[in-house]
N, C-alpha and C positions, 0 to 999 in steps of 0.2 A: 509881662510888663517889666517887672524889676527893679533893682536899684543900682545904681550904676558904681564904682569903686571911688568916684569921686566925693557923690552924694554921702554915699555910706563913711567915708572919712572924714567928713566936714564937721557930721555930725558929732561922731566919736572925740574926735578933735578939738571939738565945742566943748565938750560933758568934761574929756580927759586931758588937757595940755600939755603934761609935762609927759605922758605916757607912750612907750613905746606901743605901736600897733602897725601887725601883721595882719592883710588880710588876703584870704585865697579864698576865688571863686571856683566852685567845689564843681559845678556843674556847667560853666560857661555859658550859663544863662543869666547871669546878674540877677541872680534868684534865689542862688542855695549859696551861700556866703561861710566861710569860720574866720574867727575875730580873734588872733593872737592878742590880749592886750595886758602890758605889766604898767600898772600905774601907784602911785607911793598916795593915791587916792585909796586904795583898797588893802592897806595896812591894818590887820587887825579886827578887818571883816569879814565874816563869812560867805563863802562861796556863792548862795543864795542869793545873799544880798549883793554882790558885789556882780552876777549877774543882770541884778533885781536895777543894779543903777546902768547898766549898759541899755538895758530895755526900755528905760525912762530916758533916754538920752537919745534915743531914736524917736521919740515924741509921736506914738502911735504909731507907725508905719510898721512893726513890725504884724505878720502875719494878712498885713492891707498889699503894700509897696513890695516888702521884704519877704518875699515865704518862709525862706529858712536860716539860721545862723545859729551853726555849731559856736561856741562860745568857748576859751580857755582863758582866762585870767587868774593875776595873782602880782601881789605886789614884789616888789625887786629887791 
């Protein structure tokens, strides 16, 4: 099934605005996704959690829609 780079951006986009985001589809299956994302949203939060708000920002899909996404953030 998948998620397509549009879907997965909308989202991101939603959660993060002002935020730069890279994403590569690792497997060319719109399946296994990594998510460059630097946003001045994750200033002084930890790594966990600043995954912990990417995850919520996908609003369940992940592991449903979304199988995989390698994750790197970090504020600018």
């Amino acid at each position: 099934m998948g998620m397509s780079r549009e879907i997965l951006m909308e989202h991101l986009t939603e959660a993060f605005p002002e935020a730069e985001i890279i994403l590569t589809d690792l497997a060319g299956d719109n399946d296994h996704w990594q998510a460059e994302i630097v946003s001045p949203q994750f200033a002084g939060i930890p790594r966990v959690k600043q995954h912990q708000l990417v995850y919520a920002a996908l609003k369940g899909k992940m592991g449903g829609e979304l199988h995989a996404l390698a994750l790197k953030t970090r504020a600018p």
